[in-house]
C-alpha atoms as a printed R data frame, in Angstrom:
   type eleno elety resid chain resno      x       y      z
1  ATOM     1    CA   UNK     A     1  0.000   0.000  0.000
2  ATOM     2    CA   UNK     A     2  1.264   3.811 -0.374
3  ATOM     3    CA   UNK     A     3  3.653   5.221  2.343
4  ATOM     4    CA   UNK     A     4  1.267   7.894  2.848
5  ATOM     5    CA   UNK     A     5 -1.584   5.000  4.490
6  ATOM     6    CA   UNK     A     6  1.163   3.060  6.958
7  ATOM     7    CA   UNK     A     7  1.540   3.976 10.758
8  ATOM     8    CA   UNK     A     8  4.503   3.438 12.162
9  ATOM     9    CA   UNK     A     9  3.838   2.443 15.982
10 ATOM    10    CA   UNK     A    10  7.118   3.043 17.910
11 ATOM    11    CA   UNK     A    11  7.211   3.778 21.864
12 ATOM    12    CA   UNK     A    12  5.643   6.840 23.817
13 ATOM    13    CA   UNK     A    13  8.403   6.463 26.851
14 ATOM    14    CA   UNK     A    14 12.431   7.342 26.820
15 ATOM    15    CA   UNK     A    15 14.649   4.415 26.005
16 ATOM    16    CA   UNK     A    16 17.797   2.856 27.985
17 ATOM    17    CA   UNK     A    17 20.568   0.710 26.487
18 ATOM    18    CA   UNK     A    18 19.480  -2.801 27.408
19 ATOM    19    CA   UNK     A    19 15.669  -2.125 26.916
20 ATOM    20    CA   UNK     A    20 13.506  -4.157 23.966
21 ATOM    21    CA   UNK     A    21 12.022  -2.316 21.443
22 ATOM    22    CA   UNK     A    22  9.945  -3.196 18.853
23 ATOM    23    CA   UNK     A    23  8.382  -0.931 16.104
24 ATOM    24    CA   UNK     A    24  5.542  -1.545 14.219
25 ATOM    25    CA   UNK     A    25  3.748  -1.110 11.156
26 ATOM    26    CA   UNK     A    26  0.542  -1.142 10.586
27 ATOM    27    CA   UNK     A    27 -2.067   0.214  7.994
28 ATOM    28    CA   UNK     A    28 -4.103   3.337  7.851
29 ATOM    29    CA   UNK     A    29 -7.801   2.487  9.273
30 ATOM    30    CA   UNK     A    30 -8.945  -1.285  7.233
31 ATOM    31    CA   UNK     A    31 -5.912  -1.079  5.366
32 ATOM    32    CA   UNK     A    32 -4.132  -4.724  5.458
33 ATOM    33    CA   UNK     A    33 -0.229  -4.766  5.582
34 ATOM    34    CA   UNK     A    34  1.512  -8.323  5.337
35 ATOM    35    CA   UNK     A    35  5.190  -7.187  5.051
36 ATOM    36    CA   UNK     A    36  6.994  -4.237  5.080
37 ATOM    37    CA   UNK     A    37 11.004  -3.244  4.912
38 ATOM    38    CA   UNK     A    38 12.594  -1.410  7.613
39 ATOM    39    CA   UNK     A    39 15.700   1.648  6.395
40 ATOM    40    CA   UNK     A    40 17.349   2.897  9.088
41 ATOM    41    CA   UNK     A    41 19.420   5.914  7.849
42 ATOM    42    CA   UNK     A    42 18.120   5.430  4.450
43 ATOM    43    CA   UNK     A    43 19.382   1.533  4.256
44 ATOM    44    CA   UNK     A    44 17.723  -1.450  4.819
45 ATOM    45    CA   UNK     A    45 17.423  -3.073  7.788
46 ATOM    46    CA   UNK     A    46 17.326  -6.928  8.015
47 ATOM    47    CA   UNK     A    47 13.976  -7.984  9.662
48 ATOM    48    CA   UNK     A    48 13.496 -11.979 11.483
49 ATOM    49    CA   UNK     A    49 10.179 -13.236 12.129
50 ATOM    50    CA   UNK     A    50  7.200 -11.207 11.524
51 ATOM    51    CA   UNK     A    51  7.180  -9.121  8.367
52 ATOM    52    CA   UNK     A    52  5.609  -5.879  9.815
53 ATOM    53    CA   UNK     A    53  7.801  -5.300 13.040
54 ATOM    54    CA   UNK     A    54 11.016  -4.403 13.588
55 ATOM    55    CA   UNK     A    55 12.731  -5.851 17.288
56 ATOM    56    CA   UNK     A    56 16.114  -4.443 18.777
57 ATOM    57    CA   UNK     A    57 17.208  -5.565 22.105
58 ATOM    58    CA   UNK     A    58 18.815  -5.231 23.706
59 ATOM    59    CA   UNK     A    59 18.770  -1.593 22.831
60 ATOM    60    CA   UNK     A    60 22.476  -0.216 22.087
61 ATOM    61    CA   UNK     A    61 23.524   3.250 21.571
62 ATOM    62    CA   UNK     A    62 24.751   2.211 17.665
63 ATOM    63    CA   UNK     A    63 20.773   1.484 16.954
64 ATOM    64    CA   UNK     A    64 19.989   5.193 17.041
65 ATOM    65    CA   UNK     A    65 19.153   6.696 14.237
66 ATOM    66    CA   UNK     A    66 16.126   7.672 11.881
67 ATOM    67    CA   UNK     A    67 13.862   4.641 10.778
């Protein structure tokens, strides 16, 4: 589906090294979204398991960035 109809769910709280994150994608309103790629700093971002989330952890300062 377009970019302009994805969500990207990501954490309301500060993060420490060592925590888990995961970010998610999901579609705008009834919109269905089976897989998805993940760029961090404009490259792509290897994802395991599920196709529309993205897990670090534990969190280290080298996974900052933009996503």
């Amino acid at each position: 589906c377009p970019p302009d109809q994805l969500v990207l769910q990501v954490p309301a709280r500060a993060l420490l090294e060592g925590d888990t994150v995961t970010l998610r994608c999901r579609g705008w309103q009834f919109m269905s979204v089976t897989s998805v790629s993940f760029y961090r700093e404009e490259k792509e971002v290897l994802v395991l398991g599920n196709g529309t989330e993205l897990s670090l952890s534990p969190l280290q300062l080298n996974h900052s960035g933009r996503y």
